[in-house]
C-alpha positions as CSV (number, residue, x, y, z in Angstrom):
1,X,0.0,0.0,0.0
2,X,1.6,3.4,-0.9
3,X,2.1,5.7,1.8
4,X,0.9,9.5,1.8
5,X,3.6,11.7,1.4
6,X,3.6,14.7,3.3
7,X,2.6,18.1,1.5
8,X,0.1,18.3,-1.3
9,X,-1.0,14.6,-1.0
10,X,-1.5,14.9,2.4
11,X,-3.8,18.4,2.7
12,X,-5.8,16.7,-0.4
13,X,-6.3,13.5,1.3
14,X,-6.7,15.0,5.0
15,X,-9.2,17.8,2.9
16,X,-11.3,15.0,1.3
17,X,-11.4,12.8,4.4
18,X,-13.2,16.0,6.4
19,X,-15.8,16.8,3.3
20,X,-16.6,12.9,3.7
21,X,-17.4,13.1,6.7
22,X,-19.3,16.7,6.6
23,X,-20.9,15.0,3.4
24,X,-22.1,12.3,5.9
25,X,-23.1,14.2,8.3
26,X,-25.2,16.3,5.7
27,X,-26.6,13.5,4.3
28,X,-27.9,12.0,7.8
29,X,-29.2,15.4,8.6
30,X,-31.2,15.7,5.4
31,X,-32.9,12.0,6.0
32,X,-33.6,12.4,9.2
33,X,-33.5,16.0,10.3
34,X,-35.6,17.6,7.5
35,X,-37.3,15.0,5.4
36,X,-38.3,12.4,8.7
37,X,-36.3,9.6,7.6
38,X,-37.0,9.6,3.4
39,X,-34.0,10.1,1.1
40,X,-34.0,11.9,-1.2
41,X,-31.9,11.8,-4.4
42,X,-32.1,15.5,-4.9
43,X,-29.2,15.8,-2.7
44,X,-27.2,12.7,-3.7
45,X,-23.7,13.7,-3.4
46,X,-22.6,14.0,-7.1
47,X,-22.1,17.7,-8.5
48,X,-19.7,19.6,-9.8
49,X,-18.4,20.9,-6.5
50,X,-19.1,17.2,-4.8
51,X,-16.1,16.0,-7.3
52,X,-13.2,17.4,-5.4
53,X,-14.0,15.6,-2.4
54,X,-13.5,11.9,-4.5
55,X,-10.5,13.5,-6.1
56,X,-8.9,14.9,-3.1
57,X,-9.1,11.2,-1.4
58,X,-8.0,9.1,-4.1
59,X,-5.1,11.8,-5.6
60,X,-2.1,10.4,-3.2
61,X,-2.4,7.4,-4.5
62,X,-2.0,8.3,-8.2
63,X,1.6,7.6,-9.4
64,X,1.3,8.5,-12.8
65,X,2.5,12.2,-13.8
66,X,-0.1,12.9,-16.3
67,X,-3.3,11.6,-14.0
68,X,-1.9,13.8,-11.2
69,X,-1.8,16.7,-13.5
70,X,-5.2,16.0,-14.7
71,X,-6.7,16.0,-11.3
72,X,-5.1,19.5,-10.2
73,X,-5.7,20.6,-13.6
74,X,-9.3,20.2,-13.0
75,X,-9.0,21.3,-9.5
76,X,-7.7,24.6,-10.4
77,X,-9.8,25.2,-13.5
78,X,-13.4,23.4,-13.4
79,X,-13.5,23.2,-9.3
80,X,-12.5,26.5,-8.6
81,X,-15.1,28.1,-11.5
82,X,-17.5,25.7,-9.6
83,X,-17.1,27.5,-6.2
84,X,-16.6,31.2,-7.8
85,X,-20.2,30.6,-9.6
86,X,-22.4,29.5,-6.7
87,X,-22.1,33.1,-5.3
88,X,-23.3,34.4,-8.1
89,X,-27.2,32.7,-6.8
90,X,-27.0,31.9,-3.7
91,X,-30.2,30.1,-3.4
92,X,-28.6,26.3,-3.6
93,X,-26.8,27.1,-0.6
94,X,-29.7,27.4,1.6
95,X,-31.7,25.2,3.5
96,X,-34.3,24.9,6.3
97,X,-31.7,24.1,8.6
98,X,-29.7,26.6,9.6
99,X,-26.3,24.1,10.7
100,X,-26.7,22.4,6.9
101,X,-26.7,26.2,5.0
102,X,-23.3,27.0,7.5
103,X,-21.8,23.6,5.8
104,X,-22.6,24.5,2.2
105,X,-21.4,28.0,2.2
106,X,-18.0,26.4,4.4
107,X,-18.1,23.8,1.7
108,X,-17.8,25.9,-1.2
109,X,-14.9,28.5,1.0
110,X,-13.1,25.2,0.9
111,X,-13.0,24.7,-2.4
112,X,-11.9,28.1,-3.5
113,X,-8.7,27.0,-1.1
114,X,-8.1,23.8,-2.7
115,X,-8.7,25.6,-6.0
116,X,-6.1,27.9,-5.4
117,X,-3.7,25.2,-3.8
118,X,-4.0,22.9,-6.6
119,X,-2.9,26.0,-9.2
120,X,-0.2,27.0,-7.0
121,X,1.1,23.4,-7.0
122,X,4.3,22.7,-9.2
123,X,2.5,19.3,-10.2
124,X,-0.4,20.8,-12.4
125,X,-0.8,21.1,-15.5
126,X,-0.9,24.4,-17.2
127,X,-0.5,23.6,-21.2
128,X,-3.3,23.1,-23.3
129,X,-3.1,19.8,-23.3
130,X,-3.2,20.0,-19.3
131,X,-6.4,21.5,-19.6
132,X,-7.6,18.8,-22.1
133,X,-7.2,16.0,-19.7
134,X,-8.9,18.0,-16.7
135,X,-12.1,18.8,-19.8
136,X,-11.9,15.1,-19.8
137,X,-12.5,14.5,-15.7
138,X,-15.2,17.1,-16.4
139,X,-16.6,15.1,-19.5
140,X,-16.5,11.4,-17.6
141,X,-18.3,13.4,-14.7
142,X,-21.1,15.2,-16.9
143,X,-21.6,11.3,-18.4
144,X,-21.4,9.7,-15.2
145,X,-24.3,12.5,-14.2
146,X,-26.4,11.5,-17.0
147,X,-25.8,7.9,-15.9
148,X,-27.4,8.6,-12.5
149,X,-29.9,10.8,-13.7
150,X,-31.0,8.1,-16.1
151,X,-31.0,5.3,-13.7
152,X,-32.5,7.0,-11.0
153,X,-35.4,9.2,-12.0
154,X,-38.1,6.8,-11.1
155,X,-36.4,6.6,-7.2
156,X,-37.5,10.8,-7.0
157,X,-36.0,14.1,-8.7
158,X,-32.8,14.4,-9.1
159,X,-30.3,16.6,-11.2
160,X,-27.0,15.8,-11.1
161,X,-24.7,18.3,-12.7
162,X,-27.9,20.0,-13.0
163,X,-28.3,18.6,-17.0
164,X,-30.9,16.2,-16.2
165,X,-33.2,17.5,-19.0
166,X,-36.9,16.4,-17.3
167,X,-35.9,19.4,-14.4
168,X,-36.5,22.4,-15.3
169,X,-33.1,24.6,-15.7
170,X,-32.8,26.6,-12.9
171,X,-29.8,28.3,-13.1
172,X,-29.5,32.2,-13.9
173,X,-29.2,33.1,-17.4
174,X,-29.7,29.5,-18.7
175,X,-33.3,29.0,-17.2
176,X,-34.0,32.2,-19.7
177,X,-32.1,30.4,-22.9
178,X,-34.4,26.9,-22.0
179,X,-37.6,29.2,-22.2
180,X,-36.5,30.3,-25.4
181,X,-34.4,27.4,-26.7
182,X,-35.3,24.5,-24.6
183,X,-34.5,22.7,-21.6
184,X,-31.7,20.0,-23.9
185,X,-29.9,23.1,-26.0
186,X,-30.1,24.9,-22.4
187,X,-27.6,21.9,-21.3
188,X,-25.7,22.0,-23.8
189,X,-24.6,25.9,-24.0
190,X,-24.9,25.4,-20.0
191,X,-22.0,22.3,-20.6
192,X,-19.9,24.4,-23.1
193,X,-20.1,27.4,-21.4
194,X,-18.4,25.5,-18.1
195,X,-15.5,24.5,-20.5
196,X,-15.3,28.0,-21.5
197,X,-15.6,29.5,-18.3
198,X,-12.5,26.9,-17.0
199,X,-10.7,28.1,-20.4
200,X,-10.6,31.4,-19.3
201,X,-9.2,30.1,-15.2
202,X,-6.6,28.1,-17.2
203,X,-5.1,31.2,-19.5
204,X,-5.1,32.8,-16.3
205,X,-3.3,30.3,-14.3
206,X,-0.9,29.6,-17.5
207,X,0.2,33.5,-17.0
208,X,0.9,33.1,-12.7
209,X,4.7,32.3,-12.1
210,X,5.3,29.4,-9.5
211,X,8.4,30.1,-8.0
């Protein structure tokens, strides 16, 4: 079994255990706290800004060079645009318990820090091709959304990556193109307009000098 080294690997992995177990913690609170005991898949912990924590726990244990890259790549890029966004509508980060809206605004604080971290790190990846491979982690998670979206729909509403295309869109800007356009070309400028919004972190971060 490969050991954690100290440093990067080790503020990921101790980062990712603690949103695991805050993740828990929301989860149980959510069952039993709010809903008396019924899940629901609303909140299944698979969004764009749940990814970091599954990153953050499995990234000391990546040997390869590239996958490492990848992950900070994304981190830095698609993570950080993530928790920059939410602020922009708050409205996801509330809820009828006042402990569970403290843990998603703390939640999404912590990501802007292991955002910034992870393009601060020597290890990740700021060529194009850097920012390819994290696109790809994005990609694999939009599909691996659709997957649960698909599967689960009959177990209650749920929107993972928010492109489930039987919800309606709700976020700013893009509920206004699906009135016009659609609720499936809605998803699909939403998607691209991620990627281009993470574009725009990674020219930044190619232009930052890590001593």
């Amino acid at each position: 079994m490969r050991r954690i080294r100290p440093g990067l690997d080790r503020g990921l992995f101790i980062t990712g255990l603690l949103l695991l177990i805050s993740e828990i913690w929301k989860q149980w609170c959510l069952t039993f706290v709010v809903n008396g005991g019924v899940y629901q898949w609303w909140y299944f912990p698979f969004q764009l800004c749940s990814l970091p924590m599954y990153l953050a726990l499995i990234f000391p244990w990546m040997k390869k060079k590239e996958i490492r890259g990848a992950i900070l790549t994304f981190l830095m890029d698609y993570s950080l645009l993530g928790s920059i966004m939410v602020w922009a509508d708050q409205s996801g980060l509330h809820y009828p318990l006042a402990a569970l809206t403290v843990h998603s605004y703390l939640w999404h604080i912590v990501l802007m820090a292991v955002g910034i971290v992870a393009g601060l790190s020597r290890e990740a990846d700021r060529s194009r091709a850097g920012f390819v491979h994290g696109t790809l982690i994005y990609g694999t998670g939009c599909l691996a959304a659709s997957l649960i979206n698909y599967f689960c729909n009959e177990m209650g509403e749920i929107n993972m990556f928010y492109i489930n295309p039987t919800c309606p869109v709700t976020q700013p800007v893009f509920r206004q193109i699906a009135a016009y356009l659609g609720r499936i070309p809605a998803i699909y400028i939403y998607m691209g307009a991620t990627v281009l919004g993470a574009g725009v972190l990674h020219w930044v971060w190619r232009r930052i000098k890590i001593t």
